[in-house]
Every structure is written in C-alpha cells, then in structure tokens.
PDB file as gemmi writes it, atoms N, CA and C in Angstrom:
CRYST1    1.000    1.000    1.000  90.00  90.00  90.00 P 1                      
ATOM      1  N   UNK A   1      25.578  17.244 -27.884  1.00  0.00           N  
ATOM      2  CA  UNK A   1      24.327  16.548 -27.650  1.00  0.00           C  
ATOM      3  C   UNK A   1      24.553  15.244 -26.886  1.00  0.00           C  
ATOM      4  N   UNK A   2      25.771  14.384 -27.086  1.00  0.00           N  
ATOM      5  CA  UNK A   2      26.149  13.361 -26.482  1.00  0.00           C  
ATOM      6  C   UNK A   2      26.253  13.700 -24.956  1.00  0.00           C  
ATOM      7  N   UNK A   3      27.015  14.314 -25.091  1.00  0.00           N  
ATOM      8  CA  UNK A   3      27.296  15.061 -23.348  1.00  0.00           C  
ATOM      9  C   UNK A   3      26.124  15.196 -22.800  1.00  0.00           C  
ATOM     10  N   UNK A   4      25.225  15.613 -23.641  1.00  0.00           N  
ATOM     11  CA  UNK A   4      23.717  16.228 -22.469  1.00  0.00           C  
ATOM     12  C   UNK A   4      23.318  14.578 -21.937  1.00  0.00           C  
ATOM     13  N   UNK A   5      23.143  13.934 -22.969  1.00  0.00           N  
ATOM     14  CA  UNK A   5      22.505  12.572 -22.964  1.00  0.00           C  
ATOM     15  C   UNK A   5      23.209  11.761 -21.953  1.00  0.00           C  
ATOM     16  N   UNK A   6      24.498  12.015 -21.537  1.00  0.00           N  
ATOM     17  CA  UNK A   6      25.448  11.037 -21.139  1.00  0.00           C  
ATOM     18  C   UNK A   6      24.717  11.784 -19.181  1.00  0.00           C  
ATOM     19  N   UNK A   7      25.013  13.221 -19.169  1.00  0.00           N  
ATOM     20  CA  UNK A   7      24.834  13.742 -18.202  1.00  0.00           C  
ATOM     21  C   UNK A   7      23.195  13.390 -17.283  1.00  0.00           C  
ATOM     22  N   UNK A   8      22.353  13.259 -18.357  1.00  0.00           N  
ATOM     23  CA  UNK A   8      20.837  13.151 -18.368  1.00  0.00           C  
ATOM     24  C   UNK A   8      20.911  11.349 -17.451  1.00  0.00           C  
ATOM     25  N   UNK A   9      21.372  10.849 -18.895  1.00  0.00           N  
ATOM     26  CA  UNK A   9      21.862   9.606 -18.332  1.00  0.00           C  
ATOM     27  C   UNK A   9      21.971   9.240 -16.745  1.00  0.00           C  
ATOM     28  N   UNK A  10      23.114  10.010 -16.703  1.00  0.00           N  
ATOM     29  CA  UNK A  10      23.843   9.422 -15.348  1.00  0.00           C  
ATOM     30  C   UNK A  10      23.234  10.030 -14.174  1.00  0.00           C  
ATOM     31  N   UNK A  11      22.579  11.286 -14.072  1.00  0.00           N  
ATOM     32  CA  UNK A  11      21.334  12.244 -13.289  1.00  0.00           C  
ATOM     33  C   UNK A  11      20.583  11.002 -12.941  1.00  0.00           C  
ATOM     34  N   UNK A  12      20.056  10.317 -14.036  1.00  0.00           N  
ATOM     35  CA  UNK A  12      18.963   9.426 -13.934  1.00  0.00           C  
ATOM     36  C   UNK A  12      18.689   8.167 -12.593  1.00  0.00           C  
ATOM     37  N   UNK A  13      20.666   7.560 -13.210  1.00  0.00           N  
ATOM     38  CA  UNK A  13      20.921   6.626 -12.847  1.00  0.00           C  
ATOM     39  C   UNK A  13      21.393   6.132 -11.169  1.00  0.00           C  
ATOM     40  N   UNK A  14      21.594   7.663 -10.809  1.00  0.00           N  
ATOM     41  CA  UNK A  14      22.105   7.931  -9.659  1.00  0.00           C  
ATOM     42  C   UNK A  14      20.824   8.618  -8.731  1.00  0.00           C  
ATOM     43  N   UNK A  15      20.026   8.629  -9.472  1.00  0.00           N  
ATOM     44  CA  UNK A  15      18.451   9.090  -8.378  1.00  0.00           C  
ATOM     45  C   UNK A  15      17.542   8.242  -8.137  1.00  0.00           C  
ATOM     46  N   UNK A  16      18.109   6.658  -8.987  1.00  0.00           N  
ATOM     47  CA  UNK A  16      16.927   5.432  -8.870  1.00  0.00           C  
ATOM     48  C   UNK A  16      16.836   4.928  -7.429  1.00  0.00           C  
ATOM     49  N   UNK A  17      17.921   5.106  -6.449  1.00  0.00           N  
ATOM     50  CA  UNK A  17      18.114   3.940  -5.694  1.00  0.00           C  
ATOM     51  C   UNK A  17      17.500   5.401  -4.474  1.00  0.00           C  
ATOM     52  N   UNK A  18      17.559   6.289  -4.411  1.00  0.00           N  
ATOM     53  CA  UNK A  18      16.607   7.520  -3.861  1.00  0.00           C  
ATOM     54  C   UNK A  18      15.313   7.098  -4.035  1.00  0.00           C  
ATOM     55  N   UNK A  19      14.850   6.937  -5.127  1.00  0.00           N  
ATOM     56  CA  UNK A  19      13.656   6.767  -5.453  1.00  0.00           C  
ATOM     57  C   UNK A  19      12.834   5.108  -5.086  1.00  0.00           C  
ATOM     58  N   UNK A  20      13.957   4.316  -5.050  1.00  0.00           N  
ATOM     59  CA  UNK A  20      13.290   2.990  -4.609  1.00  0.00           C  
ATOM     60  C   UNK A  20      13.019   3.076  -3.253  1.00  0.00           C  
ATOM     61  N   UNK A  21      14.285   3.766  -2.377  1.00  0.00           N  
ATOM     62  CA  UNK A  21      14.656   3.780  -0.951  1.00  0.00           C  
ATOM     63  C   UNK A  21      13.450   4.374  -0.319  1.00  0.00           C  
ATOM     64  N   UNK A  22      12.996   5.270  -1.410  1.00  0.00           N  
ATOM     65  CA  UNK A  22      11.590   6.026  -0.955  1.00  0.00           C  
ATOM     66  C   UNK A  22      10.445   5.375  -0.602  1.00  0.00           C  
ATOM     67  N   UNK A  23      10.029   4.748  -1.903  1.00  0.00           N  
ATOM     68  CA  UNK A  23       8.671   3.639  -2.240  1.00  0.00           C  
ATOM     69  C   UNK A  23       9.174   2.571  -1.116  1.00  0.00           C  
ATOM     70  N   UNK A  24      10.191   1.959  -0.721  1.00  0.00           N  
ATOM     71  CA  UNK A  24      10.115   0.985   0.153  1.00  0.00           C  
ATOM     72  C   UNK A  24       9.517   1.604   1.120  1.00  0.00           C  
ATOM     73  N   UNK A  25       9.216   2.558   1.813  1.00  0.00           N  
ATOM     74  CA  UNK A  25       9.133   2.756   3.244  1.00  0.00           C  
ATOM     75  C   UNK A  25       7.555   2.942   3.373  1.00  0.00           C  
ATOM     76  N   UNK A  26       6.762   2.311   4.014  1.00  0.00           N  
ATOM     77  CA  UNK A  26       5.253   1.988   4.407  1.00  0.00           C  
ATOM     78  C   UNK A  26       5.506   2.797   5.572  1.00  0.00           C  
ATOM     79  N   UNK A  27       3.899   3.506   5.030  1.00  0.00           N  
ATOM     80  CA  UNK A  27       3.082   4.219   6.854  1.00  0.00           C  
ATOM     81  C   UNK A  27       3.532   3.473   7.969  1.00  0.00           C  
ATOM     82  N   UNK A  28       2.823   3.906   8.545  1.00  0.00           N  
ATOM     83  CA  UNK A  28       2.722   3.229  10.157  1.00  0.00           C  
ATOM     84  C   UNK A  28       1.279   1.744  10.071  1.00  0.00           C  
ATOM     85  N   UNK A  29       0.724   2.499   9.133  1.00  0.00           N  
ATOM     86  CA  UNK A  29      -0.306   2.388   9.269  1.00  0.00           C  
ATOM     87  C   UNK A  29      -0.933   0.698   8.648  1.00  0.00           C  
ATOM     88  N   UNK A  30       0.184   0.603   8.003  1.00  0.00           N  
ATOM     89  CA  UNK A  30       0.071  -0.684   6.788  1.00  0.00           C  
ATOM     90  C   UNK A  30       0.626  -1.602   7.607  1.00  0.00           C  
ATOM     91  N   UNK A  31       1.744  -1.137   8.273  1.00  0.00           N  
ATOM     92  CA  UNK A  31       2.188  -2.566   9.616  1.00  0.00           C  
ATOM     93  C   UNK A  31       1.115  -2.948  10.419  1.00  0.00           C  
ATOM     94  N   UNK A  32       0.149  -1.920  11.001  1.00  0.00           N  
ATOM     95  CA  UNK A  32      -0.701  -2.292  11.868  1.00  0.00           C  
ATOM     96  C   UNK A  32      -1.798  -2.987  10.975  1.00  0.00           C  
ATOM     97  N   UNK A  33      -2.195  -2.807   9.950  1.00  0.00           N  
ATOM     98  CA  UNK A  33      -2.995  -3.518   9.159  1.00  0.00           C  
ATOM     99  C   UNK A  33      -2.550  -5.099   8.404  1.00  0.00           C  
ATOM    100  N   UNK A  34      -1.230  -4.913   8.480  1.00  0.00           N  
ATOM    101  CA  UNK A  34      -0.784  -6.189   8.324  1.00  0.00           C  
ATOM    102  C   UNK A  34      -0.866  -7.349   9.267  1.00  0.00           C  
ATOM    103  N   UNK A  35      -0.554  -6.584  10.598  1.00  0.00           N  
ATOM    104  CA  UNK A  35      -0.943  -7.460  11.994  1.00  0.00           C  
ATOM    105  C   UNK A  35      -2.285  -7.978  12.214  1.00  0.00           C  
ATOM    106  N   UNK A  36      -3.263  -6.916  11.473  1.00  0.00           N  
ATOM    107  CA  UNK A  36      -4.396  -7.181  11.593  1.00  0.00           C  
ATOM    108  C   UNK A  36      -5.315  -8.244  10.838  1.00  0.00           C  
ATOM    109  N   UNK A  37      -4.710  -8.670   9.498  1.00  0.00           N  
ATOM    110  CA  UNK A  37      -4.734  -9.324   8.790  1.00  0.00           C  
ATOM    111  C   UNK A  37      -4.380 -10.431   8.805  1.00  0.00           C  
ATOM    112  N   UNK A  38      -3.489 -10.732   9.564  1.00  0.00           N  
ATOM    113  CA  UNK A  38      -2.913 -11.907   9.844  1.00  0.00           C  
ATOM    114  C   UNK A  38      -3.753 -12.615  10.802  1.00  0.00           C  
ATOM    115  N   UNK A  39      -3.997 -11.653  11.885  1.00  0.00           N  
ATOM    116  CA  UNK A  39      -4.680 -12.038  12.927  1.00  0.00           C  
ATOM    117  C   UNK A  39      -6.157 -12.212  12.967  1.00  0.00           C  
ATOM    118  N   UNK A  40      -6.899 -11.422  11.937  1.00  0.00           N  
ATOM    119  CA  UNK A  40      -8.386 -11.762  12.032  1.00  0.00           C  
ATOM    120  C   UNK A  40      -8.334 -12.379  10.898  1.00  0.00           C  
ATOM    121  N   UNK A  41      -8.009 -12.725   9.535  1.00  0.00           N  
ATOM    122  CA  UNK A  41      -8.421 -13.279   8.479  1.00  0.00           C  
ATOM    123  C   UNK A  41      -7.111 -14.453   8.712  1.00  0.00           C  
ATOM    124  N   UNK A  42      -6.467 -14.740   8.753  1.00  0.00           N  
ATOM    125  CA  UNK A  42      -5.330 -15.743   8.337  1.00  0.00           C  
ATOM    126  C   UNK A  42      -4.569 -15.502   7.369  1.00  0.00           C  
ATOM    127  N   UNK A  43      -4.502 -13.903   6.883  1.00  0.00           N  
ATOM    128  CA  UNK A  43      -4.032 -13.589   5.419  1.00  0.00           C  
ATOM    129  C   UNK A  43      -2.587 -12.738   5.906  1.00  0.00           C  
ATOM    130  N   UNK A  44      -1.293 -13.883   5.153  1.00  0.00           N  
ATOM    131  CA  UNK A  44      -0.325 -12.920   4.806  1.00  0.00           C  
ATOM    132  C   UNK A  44      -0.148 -12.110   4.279  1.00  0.00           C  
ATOM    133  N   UNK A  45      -0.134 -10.854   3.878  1.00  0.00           N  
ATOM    134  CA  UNK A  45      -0.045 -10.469   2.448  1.00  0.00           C  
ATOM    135  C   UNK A  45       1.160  -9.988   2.253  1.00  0.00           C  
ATOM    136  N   UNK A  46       0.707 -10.590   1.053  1.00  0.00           N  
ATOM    137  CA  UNK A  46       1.654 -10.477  -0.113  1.00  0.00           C  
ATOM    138  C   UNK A  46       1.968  -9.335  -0.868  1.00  0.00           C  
ATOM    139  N   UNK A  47       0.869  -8.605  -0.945  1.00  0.00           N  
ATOM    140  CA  UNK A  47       1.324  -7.538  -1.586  1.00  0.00           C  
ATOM    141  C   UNK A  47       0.086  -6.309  -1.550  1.00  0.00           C  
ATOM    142  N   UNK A  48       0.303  -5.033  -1.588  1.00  0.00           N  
ATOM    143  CA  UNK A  48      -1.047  -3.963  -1.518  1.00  0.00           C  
ATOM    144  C   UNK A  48      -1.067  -3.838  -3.569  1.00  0.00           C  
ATOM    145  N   UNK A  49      -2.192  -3.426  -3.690  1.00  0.00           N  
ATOM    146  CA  UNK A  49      -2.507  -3.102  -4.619  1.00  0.00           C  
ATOM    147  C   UNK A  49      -3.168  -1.841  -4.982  1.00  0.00           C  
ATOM    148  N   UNK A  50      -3.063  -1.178  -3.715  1.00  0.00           N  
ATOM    149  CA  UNK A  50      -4.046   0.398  -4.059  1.00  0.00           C  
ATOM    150  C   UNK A  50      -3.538   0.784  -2.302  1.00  0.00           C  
ATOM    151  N   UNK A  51      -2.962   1.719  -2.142  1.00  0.00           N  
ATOM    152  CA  UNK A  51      -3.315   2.336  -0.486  1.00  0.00           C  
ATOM    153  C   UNK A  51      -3.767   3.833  -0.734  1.00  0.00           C  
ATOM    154  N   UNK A  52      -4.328   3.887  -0.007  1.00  0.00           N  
ATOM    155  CA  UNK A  52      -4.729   5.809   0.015  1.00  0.00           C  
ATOM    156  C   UNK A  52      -4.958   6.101   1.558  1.00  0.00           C  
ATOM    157  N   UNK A  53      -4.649   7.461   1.596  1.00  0.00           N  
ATOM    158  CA  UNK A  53      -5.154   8.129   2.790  1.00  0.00           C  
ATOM    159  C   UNK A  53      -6.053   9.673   2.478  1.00  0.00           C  
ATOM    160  N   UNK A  54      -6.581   9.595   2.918  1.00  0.00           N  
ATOM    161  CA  UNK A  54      -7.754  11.075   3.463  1.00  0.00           C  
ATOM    162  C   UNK A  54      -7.731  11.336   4.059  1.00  0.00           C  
ATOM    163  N   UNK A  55      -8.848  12.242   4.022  1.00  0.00           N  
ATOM    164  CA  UNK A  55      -9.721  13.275   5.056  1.00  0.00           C  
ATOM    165  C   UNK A  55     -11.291  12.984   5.201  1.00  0.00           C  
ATOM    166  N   UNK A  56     -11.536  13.012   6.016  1.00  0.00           N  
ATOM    167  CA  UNK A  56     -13.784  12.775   6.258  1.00  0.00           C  
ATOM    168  C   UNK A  56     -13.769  13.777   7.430  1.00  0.00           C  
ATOM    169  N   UNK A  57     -14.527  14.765   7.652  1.00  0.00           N  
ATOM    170  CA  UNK A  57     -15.271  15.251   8.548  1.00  0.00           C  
ATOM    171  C   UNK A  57     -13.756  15.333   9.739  1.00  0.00           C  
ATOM    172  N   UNK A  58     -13.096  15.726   9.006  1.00  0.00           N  
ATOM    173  CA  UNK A  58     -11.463  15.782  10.141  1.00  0.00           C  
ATOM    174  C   UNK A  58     -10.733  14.679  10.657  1.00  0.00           C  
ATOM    175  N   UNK A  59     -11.281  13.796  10.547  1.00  0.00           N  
ATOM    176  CA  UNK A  59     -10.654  12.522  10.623  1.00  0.00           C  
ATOM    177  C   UNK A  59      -9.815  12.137   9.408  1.00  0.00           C  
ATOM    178  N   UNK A  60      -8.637  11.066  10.003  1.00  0.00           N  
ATOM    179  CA  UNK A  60      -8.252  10.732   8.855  1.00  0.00           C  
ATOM    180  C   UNK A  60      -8.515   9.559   8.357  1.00  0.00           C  
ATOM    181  N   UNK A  61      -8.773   9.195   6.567  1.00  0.00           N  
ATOM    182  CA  UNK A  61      -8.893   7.598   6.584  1.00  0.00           C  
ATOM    183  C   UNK A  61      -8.012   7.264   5.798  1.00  0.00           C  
ATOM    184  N   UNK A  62      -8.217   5.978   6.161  1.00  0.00           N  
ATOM    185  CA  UNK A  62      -7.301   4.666   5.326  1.00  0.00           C  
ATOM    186  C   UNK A  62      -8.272   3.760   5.036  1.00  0.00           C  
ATOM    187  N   UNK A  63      -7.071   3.222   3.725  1.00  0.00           N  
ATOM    188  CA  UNK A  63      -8.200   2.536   2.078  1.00  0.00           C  
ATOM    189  C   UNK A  63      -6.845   1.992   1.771  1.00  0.00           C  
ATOM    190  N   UNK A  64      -6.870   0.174   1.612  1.00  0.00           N  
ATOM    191  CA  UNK A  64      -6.323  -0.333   0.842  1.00  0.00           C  
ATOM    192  C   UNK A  64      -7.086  -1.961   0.308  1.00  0.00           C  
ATOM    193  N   UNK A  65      -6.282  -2.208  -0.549  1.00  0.00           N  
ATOM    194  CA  UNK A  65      -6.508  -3.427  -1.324  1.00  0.00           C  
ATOM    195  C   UNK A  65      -5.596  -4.122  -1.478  1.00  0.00           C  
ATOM    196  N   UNK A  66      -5.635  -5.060  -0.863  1.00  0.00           N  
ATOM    197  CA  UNK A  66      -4.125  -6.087  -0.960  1.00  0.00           C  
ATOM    198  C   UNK A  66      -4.493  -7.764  -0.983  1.00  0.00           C  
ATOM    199  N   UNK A  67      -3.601  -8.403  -1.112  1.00  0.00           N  
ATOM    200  CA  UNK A  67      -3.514  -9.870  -1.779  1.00  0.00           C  
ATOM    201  C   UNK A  67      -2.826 -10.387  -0.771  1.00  0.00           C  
ATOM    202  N   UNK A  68      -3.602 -11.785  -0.451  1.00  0.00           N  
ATOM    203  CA  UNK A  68      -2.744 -12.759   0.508  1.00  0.00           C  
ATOM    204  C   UNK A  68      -1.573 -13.375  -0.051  1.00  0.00           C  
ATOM    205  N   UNK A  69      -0.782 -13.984   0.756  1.00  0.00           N  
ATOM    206  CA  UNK A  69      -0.141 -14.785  -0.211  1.00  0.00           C  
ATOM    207  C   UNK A  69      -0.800 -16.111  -0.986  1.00  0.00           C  
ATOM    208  N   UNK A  70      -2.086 -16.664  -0.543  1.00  0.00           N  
ATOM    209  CA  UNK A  70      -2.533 -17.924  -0.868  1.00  0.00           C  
ATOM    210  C   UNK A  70      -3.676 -17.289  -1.959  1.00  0.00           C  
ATOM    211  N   UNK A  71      -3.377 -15.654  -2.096  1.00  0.00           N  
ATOM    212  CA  UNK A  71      -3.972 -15.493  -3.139  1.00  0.00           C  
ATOM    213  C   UNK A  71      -5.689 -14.674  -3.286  1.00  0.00           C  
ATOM    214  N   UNK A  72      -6.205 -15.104  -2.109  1.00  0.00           N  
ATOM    215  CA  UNK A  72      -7.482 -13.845  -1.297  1.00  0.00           C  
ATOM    216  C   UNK A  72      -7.057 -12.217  -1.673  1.00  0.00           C  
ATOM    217  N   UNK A  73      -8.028 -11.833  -1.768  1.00  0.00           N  
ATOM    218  CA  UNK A  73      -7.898  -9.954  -1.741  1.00  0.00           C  
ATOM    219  C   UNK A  73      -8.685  -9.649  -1.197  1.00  0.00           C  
ATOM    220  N   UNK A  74      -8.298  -8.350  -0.490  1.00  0.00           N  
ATOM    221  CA  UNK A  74      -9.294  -7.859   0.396  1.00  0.00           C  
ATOM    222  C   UNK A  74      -9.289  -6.382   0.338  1.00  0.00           C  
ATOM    223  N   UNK A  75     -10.467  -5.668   1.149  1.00  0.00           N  
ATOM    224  CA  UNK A  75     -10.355  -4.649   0.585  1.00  0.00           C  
ATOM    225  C   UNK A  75     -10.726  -4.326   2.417  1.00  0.00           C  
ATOM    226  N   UNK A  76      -9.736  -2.824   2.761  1.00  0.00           N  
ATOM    227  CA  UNK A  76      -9.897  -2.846   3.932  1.00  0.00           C  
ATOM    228  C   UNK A  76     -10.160  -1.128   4.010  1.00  0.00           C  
ATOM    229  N   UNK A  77     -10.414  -0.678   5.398  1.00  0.00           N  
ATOM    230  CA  UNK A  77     -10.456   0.703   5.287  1.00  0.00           C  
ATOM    231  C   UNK A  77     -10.959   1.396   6.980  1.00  0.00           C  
ATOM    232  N   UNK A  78     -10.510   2.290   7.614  1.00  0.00           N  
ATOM    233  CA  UNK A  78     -11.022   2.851   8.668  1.00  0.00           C  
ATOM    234  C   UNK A  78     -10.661   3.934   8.520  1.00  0.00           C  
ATOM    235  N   UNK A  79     -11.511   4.880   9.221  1.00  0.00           N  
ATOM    236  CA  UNK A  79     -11.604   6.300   9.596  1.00  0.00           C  
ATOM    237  C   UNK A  79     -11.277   6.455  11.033  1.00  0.00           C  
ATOM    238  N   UNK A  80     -10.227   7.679  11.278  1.00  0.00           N  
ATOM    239  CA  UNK A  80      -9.289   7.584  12.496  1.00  0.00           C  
ATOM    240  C   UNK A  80      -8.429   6.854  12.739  1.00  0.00           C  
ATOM    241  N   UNK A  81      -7.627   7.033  14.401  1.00  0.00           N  
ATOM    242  CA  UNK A  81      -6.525   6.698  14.273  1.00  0.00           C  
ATOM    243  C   UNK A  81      -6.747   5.704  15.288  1.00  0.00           C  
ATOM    244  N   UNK A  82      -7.973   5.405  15.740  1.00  0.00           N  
ATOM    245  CA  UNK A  82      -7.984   4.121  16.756  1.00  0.00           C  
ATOM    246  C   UNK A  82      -8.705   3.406  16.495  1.00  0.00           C  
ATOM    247  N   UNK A  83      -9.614   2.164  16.376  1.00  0.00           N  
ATOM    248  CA  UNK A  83      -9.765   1.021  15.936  1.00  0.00           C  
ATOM    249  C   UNK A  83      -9.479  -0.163  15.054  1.00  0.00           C  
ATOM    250  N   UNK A  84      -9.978  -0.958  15.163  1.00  0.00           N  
ATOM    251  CA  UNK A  84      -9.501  -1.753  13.914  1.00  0.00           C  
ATOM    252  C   UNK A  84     -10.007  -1.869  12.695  1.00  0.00           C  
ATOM    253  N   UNK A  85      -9.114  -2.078  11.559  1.00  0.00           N  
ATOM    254  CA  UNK A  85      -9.801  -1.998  10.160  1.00  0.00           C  
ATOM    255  C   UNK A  85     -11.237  -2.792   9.801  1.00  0.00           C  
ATOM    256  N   UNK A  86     -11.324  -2.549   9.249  1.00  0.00           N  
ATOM    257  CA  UNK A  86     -13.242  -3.206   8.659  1.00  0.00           C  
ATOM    258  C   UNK A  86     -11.991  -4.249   6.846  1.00  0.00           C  
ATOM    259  N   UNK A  87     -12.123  -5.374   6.901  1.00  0.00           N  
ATOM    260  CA  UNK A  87     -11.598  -5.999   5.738  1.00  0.00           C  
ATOM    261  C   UNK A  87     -12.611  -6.927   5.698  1.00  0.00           C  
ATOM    262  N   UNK A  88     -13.056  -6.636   4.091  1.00  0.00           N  
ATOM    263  CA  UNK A  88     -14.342  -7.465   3.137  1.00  0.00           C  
ATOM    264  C   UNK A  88     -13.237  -8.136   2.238  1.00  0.00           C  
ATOM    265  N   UNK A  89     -13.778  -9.503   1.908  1.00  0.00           N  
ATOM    266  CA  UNK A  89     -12.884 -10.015   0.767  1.00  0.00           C  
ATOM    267  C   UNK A  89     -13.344  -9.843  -0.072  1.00  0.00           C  
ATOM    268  N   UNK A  90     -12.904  -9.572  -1.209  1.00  0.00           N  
ATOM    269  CA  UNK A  90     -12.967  -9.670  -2.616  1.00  0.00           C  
ATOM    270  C   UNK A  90     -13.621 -10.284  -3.016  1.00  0.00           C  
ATOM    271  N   UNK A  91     -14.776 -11.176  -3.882  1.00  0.00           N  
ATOM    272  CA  UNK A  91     -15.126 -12.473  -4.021  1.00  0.00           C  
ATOM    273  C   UNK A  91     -15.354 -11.959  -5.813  1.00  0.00           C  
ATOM    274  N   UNK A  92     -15.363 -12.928  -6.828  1.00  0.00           N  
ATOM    275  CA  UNK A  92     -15.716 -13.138  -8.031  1.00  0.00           C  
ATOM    276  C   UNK A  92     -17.054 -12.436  -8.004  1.00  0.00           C  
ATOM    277  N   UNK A  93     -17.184 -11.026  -8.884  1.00  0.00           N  
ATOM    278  CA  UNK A  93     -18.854 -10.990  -8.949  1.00  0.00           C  
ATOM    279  C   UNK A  93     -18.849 -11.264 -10.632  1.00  0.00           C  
ATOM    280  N   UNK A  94     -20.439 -11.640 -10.479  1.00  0.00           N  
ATOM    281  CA  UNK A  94     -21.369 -11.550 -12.012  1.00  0.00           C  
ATOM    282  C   UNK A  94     -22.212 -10.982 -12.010  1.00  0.00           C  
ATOM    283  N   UNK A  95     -22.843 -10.388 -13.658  1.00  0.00           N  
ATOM    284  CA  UNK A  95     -23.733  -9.777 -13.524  1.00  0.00           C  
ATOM    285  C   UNK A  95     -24.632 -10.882 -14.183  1.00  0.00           C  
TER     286      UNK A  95                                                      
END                                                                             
C-alpha cells in the first residue's frame, strides 16, 4: 500500500510543472486585449478573473473580467476576430 502511495505520490509530483507550464500560456487573444486596455482605459492588468471563449451565429467570442493593477475591473467582450473589445468597468452596485 506504501508503494502505491509513494508511486501515486511521485506521478503527482512530476505532472505539476506540465500542468503549470500549461495554465501559463494565454490565447492570442488576451495579449491583444491587454494592449487594448492599456491603451483605451489606462489599465494594467493585473490579473483576469474569468476568460471564456464561444460560439454566436459562427463567429467566435471572447468574455473576460480582469483587474487593473490600481485595482478597477472590467468586464470586456467581442464577437469575431477583428475589432476592438467593448470594456465596461465594474462599478459598486446597490439595490
């Protein structure tokens, strides 16, 4: 039983850095939205918080939510592969 655990173990330990190497690597699509961000809002970001891609009517879209570094979120998104993103900020709502 040790052996399985040790084997399980080390399977594990040796597929993490596969698995990070993976998650590091961004679309195409998130660089160009990063440029875009910078350039129409003033926002570094810092970090995504949601990305997705689809389908609409054969087109493809893109959907994310990400954080400046000074702390703004925005929520961005286009359909197809040529124009520029549409980014709304985030703002505090109440009901």
């Amino acid at each position: 039983m040790n052996q399985v655990k040790r084997l399980i173990t080390g399977l594990l330990f040796c597929a993490m850095p596969l698995a990070a190497a993976a998650q590091s690597e961004n679309p195409a699509w998130i660089e160009t939205l990063n440029f875009e961000m910078e350039k129409n809002h003033e926002c570094e970001v810092a970090y995504y918080l949601h990305i997705k891609e689809g389908e609409l009517g054969g087109k493809t879209t893109y959907e994310a939510r990400l954080q400046c570094v000074d702390g703004r979120q925005f929520d961005a998104s286009r359909i197809g592969e040529e124009g520029e993103f549409t980014a709304k900020l985030c703002e505090v709502q109440t009901c």
